[in-house]
C-alpha positions as CSV (number, residue, x, y, z in Angstrom):
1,X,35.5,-23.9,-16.5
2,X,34.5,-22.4,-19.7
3,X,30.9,-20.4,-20.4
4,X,29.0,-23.4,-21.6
5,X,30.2,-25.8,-19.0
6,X,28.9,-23.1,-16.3
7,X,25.5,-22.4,-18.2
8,X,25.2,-26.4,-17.8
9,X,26.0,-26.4,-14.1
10,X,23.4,-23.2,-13.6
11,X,21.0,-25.5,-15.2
12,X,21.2,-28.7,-13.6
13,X,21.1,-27.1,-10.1
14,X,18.8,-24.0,-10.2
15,X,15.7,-26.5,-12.4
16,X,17.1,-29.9,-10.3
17,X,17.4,-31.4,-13.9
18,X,16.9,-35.4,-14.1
19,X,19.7,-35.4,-16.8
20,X,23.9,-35.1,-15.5
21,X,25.2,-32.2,-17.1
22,X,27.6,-34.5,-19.3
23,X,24.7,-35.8,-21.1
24,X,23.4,-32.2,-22.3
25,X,24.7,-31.4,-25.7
26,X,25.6,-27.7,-26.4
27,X,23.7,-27.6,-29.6
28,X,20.4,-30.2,-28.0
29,X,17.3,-27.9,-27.8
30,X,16.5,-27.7,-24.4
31,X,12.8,-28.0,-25.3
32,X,10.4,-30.4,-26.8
33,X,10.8,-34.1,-27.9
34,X,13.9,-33.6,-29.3
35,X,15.3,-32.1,-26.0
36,X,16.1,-32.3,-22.8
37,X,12.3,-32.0,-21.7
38,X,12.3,-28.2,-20.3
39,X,9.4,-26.9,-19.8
40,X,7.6,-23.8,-19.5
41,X,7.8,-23.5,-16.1
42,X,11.8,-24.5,-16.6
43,X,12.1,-21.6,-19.0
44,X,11.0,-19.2,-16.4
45,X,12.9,-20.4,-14.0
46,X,16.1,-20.4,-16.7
47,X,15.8,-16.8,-17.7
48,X,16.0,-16.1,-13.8
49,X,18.9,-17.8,-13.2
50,X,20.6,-16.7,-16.3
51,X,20.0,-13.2,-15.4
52,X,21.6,-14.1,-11.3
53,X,24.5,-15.6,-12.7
54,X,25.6,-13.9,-16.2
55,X,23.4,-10.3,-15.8
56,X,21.8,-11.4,-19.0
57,X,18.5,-9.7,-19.3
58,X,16.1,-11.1,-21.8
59,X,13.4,-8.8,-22.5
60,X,10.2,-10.5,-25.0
61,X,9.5,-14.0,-25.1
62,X,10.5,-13.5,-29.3
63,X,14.2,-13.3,-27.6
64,X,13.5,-15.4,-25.0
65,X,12.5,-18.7,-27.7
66,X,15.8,-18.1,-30.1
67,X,18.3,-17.3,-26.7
68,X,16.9,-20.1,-24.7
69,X,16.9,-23.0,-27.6
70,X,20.3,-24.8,-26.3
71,X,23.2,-24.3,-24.3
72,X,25.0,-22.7,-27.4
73,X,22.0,-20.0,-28.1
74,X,22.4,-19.1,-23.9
75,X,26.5,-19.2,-24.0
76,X,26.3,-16.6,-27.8
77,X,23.8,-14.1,-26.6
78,X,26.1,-14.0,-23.2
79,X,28.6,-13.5,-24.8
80,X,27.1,-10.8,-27.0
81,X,26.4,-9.1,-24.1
82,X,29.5,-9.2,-23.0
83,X,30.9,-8.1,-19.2
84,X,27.5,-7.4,-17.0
């Protein structure tokens, strides 16, 4: 399963998302109208889980708006990271 799938999966089951994880787009923001309705409650929850299940820590909420955006922002700054 590749990085973005997993970041989808950690999403869906650690915020209990009302959307499947085929129906989130890697580029979709993950907030606002225009997203997948995450909140800001979701994107504490999401910054936990990301740092469970890929050791990525994100530090200011500057770095937390641009890594958090969409799957793809999450799955580059992982990557960036690289091994935990």
């Amino acid at each position: 399963m590749n990085l973005r799938q997993r970041i989808k999966e950690m999403m869906a089951s650690e915020l209990m998302l009302e959307v499947g994880v085929d129906e989130i787009g890697d580029d979709a923001p993950l907030f606002g109208p225009n997203g997948i309705g995450l909140d800001s409650v979701d994107a504490l929850q999401l910054v936990v889980a990301i740092e469970k299940h890929f050791k990525l820590k994100i530090g200011d909420q500057d770095k937390a708006r641009e890594v958090l955006y969409s799957v793809e922002t999450i799955a580059k700054a992982i990557e960036e990271a690289g091994p935990a």
